[in-house]
N, C-alpha and C positions, 0 to 999 in steps of 0.2 A: 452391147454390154450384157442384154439378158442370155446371149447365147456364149459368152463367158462362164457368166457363173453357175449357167445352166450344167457346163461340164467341169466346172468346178464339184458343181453337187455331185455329179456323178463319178469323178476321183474317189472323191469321197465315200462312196457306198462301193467303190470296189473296192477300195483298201481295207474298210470294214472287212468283207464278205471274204477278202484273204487273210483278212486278222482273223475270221472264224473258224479257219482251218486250225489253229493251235489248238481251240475247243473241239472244236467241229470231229474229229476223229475220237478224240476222248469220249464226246457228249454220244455219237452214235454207236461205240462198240456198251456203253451202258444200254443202252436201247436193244441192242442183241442181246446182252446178258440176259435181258427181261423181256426177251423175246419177242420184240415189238420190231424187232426186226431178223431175216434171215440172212445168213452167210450172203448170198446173191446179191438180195434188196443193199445188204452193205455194199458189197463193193461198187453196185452200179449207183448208186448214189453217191461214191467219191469218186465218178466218170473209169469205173475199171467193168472188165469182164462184160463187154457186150455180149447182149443175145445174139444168137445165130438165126438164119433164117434161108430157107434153099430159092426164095424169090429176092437175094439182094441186086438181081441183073436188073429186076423191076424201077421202075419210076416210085419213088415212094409221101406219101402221103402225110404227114406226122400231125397224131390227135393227141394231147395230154387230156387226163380231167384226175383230178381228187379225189372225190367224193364218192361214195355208193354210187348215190342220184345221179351223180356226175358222168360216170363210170356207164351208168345205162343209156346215157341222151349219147352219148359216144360212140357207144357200141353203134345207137342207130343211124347215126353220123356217117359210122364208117358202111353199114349195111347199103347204105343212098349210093354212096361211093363206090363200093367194088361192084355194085347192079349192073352202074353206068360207066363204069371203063376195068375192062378187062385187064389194062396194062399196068396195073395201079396195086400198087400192094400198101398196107396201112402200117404205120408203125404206132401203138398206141403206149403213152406211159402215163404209170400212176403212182401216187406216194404213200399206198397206204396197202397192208399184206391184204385187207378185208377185199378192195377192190381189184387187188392182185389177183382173188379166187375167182372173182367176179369173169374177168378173162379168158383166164382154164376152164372156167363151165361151161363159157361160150366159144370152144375155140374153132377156131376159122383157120387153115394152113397159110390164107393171104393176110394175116393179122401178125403182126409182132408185138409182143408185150418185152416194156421194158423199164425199170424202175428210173422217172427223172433223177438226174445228178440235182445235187445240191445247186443255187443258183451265184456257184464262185466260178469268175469269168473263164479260169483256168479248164475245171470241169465243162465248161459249158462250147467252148472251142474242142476240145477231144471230143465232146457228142454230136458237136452238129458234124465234124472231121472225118468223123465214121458212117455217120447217116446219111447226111447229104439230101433231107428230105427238099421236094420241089416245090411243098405249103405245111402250111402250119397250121392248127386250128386250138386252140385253147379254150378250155371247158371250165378251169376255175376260176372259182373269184379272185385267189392271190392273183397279181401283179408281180412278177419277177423280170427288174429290168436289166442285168445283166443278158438273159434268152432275148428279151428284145433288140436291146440294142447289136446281138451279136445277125441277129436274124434280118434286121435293117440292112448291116453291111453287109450279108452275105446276098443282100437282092429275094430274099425269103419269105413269101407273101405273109402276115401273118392275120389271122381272123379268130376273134375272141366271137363265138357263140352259144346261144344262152346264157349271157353276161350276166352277173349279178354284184351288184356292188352294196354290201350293208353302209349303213350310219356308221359304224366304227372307222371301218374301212376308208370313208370318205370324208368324213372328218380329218383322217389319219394323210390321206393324198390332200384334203384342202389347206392344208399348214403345210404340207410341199410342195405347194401349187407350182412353183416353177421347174420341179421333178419332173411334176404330173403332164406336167404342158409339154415336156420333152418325150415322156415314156409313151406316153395316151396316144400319142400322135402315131405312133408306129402300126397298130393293126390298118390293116386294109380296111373292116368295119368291126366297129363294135355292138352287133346281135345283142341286145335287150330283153331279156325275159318278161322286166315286168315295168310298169310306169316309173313307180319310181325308181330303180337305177336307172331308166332312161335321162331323168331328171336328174338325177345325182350327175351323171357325167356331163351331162348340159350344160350344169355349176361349175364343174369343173373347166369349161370350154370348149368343150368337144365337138367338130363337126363331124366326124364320120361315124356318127350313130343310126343306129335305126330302132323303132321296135316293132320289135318280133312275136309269133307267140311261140310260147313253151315248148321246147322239141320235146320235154315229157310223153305231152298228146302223142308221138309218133313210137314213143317205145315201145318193145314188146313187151304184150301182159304180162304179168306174175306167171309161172308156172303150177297148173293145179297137178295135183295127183291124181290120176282119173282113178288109183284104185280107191284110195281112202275115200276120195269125194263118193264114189259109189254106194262105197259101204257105209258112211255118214249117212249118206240120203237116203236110204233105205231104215235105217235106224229114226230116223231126223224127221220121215217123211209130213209126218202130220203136226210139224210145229211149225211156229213162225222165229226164223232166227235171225237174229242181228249181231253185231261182232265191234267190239270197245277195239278201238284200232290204235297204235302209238298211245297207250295210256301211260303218264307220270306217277312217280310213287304219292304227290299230292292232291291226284285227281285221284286217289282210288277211293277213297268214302262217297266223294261224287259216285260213281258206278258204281256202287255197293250199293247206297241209297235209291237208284233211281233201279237195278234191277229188283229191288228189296218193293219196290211201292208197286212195278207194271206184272210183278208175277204174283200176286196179289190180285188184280182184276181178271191174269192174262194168265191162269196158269199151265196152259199149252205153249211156254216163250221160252226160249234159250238165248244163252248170252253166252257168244266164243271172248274171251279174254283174250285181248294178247297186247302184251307191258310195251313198253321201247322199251324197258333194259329188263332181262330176268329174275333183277333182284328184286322188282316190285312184284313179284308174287306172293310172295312171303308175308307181306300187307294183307292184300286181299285171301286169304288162305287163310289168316289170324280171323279177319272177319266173317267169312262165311262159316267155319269151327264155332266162332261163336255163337253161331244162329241157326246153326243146324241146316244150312243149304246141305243139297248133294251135287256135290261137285266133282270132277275128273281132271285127269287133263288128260292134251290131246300130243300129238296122237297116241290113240289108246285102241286098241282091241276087242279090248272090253268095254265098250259103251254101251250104258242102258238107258232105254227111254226116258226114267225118272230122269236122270244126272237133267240140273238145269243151268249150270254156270260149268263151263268147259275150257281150261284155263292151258294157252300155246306157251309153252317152256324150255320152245325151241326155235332155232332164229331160222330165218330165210326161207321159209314157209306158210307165207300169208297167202297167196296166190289161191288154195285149197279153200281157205276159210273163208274168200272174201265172196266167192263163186258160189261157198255157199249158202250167205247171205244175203238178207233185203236190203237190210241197212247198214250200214257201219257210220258209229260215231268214231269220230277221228280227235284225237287225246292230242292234249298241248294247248291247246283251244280253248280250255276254263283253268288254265293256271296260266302264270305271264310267260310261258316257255316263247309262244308265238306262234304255236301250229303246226302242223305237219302235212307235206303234201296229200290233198285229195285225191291225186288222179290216180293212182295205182287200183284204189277202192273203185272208182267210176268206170275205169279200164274193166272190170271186173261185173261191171251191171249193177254195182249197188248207188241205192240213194243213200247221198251221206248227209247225216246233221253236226255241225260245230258250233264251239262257242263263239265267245267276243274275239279272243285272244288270235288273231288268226296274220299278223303285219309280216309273219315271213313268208306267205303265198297271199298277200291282199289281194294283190288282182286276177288269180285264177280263180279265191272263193266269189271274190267280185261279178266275173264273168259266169261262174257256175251258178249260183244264188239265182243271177237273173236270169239266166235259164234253164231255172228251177229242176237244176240237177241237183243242188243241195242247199241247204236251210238252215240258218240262224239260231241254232236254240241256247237260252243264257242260262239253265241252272237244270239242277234233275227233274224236277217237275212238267219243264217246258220241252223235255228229250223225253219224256212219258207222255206228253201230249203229242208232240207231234208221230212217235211209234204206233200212238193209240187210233191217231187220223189212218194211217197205212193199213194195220188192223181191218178196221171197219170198213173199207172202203178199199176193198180188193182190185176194182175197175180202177181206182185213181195211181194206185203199187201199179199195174201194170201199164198205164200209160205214161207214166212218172221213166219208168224201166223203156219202156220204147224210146223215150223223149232223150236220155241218154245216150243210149244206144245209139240214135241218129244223131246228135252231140257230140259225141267221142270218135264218129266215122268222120265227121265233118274236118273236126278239128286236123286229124291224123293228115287228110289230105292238103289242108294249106299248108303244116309244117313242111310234110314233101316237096311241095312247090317251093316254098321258102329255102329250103336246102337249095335245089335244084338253081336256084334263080344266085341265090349266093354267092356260090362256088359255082356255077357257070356249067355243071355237071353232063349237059344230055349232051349226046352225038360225043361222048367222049371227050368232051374239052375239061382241061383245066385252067380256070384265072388265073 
């Protein structure tokens, strides 16, 4: 009976999912008008105009992820991959132009980039038809059970790693629990990033879980610019710098106030700025105008010693700033955002401090806190105190800085294994 209405539910969400094609073509040539999407990204998202690739005699591999973040556990995914077997080309797709570029910056001639089709069954038999990958690996948090279920029949291993499943999310599958009990069951395992999605899926019924840690740890660092980095730190040399990481436009008084009280005790300190979104500049620019900071942004040419708040108003260049940093506070963390990942900053040798607010990386700041990679701090006062211990106590910054640094080797090496152990990778095998 349950396996009745099980595919009853499932009629049901395909008929939808071809009821969406009436919109579905209207709703995405809007999305080109306003550029949010490209001629290409269209069509191969209504399963037309595959990418071309001179290794399609290959065996091939198929990685999707979403996200930035997502985009980069990926990349390192597939890096594990082409090391350990030569005969292996990667097919990677992603649904968004940002982590499209992400691709082309890193591009690799055994890597295919190709924008996921929409998830109508239709679409989704013309992609696997063409590709014919021999594994699957899925990177995002959505859940598209059309690709699964098609991936089931075709005998198509399928492995969700670095799983992440929010409260929304799972609320959302626990009122389909009888969906969830048909869809869920389909990967081979479901890689865990963090406790609780481990736990969430657990609720949901799931035995082929595991958890894992963060293939974060295994990415490649940010990219510095060795020229600016030089010419900062020549400029830079004699201060102590720290850098307000992913700052919100309602944490900026927060960092106003707390650089306004430590350059005050501290005034050999610089603060690199740099917003999540650009338009929280314009905030803090009103504020330091107000008060007579010297301020710049970067990258700039012209930097002088004075300038003591140096503000990034440019994306996908953190890499430079974080290298050249002690510390970085990491923003989202004292408002209810929920946080933002640390590791990029840690990858980079900085001690980081955050707020309360941290439930969408709990257990990486978890893990890092206790070995006091980075620290607690609940308000500007107590992000001035703890800057102020680092300060004074230059032996404890650099053993703080060692302590990471073997932290972040460590970590890198179990993800590898983890990969490796997963997908079955050495000597060339594939699971």
């Amino acid at each position: 009976m349950k396996k009745i209405f099980q595919n009853f539910v499932i009629l049901i969400y395909v008929f939808l999912t071809n009821l969406f094609l009436i919109f579905g073509y209207v709703y995405m040539t809007i999305r080109r008008a306003n550029s949010k999407e490209t001629h290409e990204s269209l069509e191969q998202k209504l399963g037309q105009n595959f990418s071309s690739s001179s290794h399609i005699d290959k065996k091939i591999i198929w990685i999707h992820a979403a996200s930035i973040g997502e985009t980069y556990s990926g990349l390192s995914v597939a890096k594990f991959i082409l090391k350990y077997n030569t005969e292996i080309c990667i097919l990677f797709t992603t649904t968004t132009l940002s982590s499209a570029k992400i691709l082309e910056n890193n591009a690799n001639d055994r890597v295919i980039h190709q924008f996921l089709p929409l998830d109508v069954k239709m679409f989704v038999k013309r992609f696997l038809n063409h590709w014919s990958p021999v594994l699957s690996i899925f990177m995002e948090s959505e859940i598209w059970p059309n690709f699964y279920l098609e991936l089931e029949r075709r005998n198509i291993p399928l492995y969700l790693l670095n799983a992440r499943l929010s409260d929304k999310s799972f609320n959302r599958w626990h009122k389909l629990k009888i969906l969830a009990d048909r869809i869920l069951s389909i990967p081979k395992l479901i890689s865990c990033q963090d406790n609780d999605t481990y736990q969430r899926y657990k609720q949901l019924g799931q035995s082929n879980i595991r958890l894992s840690e963060n293939i974060k740890y295994a990415n490649t660092p940010l990219k510095t610019n060795k020229k600016e980095y030089e010419y900062l730190k020549k400029i830079l040399e004699e201060k102590f710098i720290y850098i307000a990481a992913s700052v919100h436009e309602k944490e900026t008084e927060l960092f106003y106030n707390l650089h306004k009280k430590i350059l005050k005790k501290h005034p050999n300190i610089v603060c690199i700025f740099a917003p999540r979104h650009t338009e929280t500049c314009s905030k803090m620019i009103s504020l330091l105008d107000a008060h007579a900071h010297n301020w710049t942004y970067l990258p700039n040419n012209e930097l002088k010693p004075d300038h003591d708040f140096l503000i990034i108003n440019e994306v996908g260049i953190l890499g430079t700033y974080f290298e050249l940093s002690q510390i970085a506070v990491i923003g989202g963390s004292f408002d209810t955002i929920g946080g933002h990942n640390p590791i990029e900053a840690i990858q980079k040798n900085c001690i980081v401090l955050h707020g309360k607010n941290i439930q969408n990386f709990g257990d990486i700041y978890k893990s890092l806190d206790e070995l006091k990679c980075s620290f607690l701090t609940n308000d500007a006062d107590s992000i001035v105190q703890k800057i102020e211990d680092f300060i004074g106590q230059p032996s404890k910054t650099q053993d703080t800085l060692k302590n990471i640094n073997r932290i972040i080797s460590k970590k890198k090496v179990l993800v590898e294994n983890e990969i490796l152990d997963i997908l079955n990778l050495e000597h060339g095998k594939i699971q």
